[in-house]
N, C-alpha and C positions, 0 to 999 in steps of 0.2 A: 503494500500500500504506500500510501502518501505521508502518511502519518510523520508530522514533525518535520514539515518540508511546505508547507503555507500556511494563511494567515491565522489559524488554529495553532500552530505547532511554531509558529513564530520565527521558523530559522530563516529569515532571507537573509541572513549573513550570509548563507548558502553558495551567494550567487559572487561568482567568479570574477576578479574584476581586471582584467586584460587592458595590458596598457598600449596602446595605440602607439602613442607617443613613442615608445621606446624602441620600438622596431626600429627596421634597418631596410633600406630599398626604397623603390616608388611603389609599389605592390605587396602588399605585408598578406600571411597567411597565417590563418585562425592555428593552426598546429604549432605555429613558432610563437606565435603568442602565450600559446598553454604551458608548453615547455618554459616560457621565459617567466611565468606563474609561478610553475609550480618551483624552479630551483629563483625562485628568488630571496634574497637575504638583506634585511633592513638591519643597517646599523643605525640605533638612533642611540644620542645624547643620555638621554634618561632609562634607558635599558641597562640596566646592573647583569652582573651572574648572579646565578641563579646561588650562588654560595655568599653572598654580600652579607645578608641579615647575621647568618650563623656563625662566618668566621673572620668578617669583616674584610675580604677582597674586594677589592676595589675595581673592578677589571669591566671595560665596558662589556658589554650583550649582543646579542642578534635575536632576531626573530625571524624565523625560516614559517611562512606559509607553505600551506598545503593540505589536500583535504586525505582522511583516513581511507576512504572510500566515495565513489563517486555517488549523488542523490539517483534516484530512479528522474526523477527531474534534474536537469544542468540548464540554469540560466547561469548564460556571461554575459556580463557588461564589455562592452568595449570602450574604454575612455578614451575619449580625442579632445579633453579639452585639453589648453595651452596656456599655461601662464607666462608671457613674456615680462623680462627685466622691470618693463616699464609699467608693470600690472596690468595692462591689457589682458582681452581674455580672446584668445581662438580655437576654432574646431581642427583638427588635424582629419582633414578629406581622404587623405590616401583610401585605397581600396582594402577592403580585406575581404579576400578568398576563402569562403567556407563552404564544405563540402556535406552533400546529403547525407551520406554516413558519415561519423567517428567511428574508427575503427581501432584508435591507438591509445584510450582509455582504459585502466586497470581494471575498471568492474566488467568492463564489456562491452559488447556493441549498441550503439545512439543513432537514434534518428531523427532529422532534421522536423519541429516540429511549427517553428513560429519564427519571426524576426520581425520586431520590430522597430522601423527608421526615424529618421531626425531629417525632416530636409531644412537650407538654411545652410548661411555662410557663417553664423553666428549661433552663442549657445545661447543669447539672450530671447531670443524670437528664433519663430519657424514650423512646421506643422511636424507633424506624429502620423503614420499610416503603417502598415500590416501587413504582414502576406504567412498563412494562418493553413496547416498542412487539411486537407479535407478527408481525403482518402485515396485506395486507389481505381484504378480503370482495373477492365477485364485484363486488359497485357500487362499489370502489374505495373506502369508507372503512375506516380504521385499526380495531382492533384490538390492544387493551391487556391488559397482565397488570398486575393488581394484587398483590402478592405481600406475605403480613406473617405472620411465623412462627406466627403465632396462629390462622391462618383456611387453608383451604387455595385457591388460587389460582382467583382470578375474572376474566373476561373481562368489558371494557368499552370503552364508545364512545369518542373524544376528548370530548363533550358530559360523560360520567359521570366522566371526571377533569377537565378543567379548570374546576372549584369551586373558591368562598373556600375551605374547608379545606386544598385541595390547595395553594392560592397560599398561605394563609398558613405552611404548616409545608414550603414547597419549601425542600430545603439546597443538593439538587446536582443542576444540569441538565443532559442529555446529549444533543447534537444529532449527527448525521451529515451532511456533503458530499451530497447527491443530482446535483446538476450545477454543472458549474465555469463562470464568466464566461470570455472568451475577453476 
């Protein structure tokens, strides 16, 4: 079940938060994002050892993200904001390439379930739309809803959403569990 994974169970800490920014390329891919997740290490200021209290080391910290196990639900955030020197604030556009299955996840195999975009040059203003998995045809390919309050809801192939447009204004991606590794 879902259990402990929405707003009953309260964990949306749950959700992934893939740094845009930090890629490397004009073309960033949702896998090298995860990987750059999951091995990342914050050293911050106020992080002690974990031995401080007891024996009085003094020695700064880290804090290694990383989840124990993947949710049956994976929502990632993609951040693309940008804080520049001068406190301006921008979106980081680049594309990011994400694929119908995850295949490279520890619990198991994920299928592409929702994404939702940010269009807009800007994080201050801009609209919100959707393309929302339906199900599938007789020949086993997906079916999608595009959803944007302006238009009324259209059906599409994975080929008619996974466009640069779509990559560049992905905010929030939404995978499901299909089958677990043993």
């Amino acid at each position: 079940g879902l259990e402990g994974y929405g707003p009953g169970g309260k964990n949306w800490d749950l959700m992934a938060q893939l740094d845009v920014r930090q890629g490397r390329g004009s073309i960033l891919h949702l896998e090298d994002l995860w990987k750059s997740w999951v091995t990342c290490v914050e050293h911050d200021r106020c992080t002690r050892c974990p031995r401080h209290e007891s024996d009085g080391c003094r020695a700064r910290g880290a804090k290694v993200l990383f989840l124990e196990r993947e949710p049956p639900v994976l929502f990632l955030c993609l951040r693309r904001d940008h804080r520049h020197v001068d406190g301006r604030l921008s979106k980081d556009q680049r594309p990011v390439v994400f694929p119908e299955k995850l295949e490279w996840l520890r619990s198991g195999q994920y299928r592409f379930a929702a994404v939702i975009r940010h269009s807009g040059a800007g994080l201050r203003s801009g609209h919100y739309t959707s393309h929302v998995l339906l199900g599938e045809l007789d020949t086993g390919a997906s079916v999608y809803a595009y959803c944007n309050d302006d238009a009324t809801v259209v059906k599409q192939s994975w080929d008619q959403l996974a466009v640069r447009q779509v990559q560049q204004e992905a905010y929030i991606l939404v995978y499901h569990r299909t089958q677990a590794y043993q």
